[in-house]
C-alpha positions in Angstrom: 2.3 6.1 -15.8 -0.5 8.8 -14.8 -4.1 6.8 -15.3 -2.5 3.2 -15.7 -3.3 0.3 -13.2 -0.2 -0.7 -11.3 -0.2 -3.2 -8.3 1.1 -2.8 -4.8 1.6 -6.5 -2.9 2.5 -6.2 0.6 3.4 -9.7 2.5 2.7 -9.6 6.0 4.2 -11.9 7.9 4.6 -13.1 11.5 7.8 -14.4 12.6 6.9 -15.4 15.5 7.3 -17.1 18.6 4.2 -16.1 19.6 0.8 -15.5 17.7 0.2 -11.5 16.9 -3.4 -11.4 18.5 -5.9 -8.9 16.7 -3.4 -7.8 14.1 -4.0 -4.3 12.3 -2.7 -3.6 8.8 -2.9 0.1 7.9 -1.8 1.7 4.8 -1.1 5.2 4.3 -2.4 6.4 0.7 -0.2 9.3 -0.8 -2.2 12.2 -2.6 -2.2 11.4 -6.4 -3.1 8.2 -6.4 -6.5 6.7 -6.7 -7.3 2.9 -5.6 -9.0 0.9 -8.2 -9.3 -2.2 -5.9 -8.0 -4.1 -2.9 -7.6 -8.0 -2.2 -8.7 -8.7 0.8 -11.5 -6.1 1.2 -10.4 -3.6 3.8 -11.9 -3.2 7.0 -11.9 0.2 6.9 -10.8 2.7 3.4 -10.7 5.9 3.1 -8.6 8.1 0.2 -5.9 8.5 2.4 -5.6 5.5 4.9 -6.7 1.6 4.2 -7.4 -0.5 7.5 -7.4 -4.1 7.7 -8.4 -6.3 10.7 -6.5 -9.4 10.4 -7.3 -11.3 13.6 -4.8 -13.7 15.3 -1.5 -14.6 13.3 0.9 -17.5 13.7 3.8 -18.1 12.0 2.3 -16.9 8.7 2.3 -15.0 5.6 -0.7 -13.3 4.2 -0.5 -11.2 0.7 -2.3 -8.0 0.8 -2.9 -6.6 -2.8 -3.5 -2.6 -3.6 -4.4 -2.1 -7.1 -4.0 1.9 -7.9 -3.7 3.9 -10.4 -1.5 7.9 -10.6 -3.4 10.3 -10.9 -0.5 13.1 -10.8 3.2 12.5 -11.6 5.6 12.6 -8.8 7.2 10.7 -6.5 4.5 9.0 -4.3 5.3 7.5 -0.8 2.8 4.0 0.5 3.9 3.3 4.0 2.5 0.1 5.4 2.4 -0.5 9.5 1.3 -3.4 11.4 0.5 -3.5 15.5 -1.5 -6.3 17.5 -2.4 -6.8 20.9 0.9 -8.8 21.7 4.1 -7.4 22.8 6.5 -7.2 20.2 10.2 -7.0 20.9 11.0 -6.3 17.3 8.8 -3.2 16.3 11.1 -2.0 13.8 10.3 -4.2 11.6 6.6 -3.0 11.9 6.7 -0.8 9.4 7.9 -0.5 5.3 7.5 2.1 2.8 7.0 2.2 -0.8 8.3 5.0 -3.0 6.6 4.6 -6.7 7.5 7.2 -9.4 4.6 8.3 -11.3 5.5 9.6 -15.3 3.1 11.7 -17.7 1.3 9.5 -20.4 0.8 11.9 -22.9 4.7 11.4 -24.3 6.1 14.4 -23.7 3.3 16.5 -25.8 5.8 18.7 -28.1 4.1 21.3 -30.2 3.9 21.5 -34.4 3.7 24.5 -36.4 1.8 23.2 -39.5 3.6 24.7 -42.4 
């Protein structure tokens, strides 16, 4: 719904062998959508793109949490990309999208003729 908090979790996760060195999280913010808050702090956020520097990962699984709230109704599109410094074999899994469906608040807003 247009001006109503929702949540966004993304799971990053390493499955390894190796450790991802310097691992980059960005997020690609659709138009329409305004972020209210993000757990862990970005690195870098701007109204389109959120960075996050996430070091060295092992075999691990770290939550990354986008609070937002729509701002226009539509169909709006988060996509989520990771890289590092290490070669990875399996870049398609690098990146996931999002789709969220944004609908009007004001219930439809029919009109009355008093009368």
């Amino acid at each position: 719904l247009t001006n109503t908090n929702a949540v966004l979790n993304i799971e990053v996760e390493n499955a390894g062998p190796d450790v991802a060195e310097d691992a980059v999280l960005e997020v690609t913010i659709p138009s329409g959508v305004s972020i209210q808050s993000v757990s862990p702090t970005p690195s870098t956020s701007t109204t389109t793109k959120l960075t996050r520097q996430l070091g060295d990962i092992g075999t691990t699984y770290l939550p990354v949490s986008i609070t937002f709230k729509g701002t226009t109704v539509g169909s709006k599109q988060f996509i989520a990309s990771i890289g590092s410094d290490t070669a990875d074999f399996h870049e398609s899994d690098n990146n996931r999208t999002a789709t969220i469906s944004i609908t009007d608040t004001s219930g439809g807003g029919g009109s009355s003729n008093g009368g």
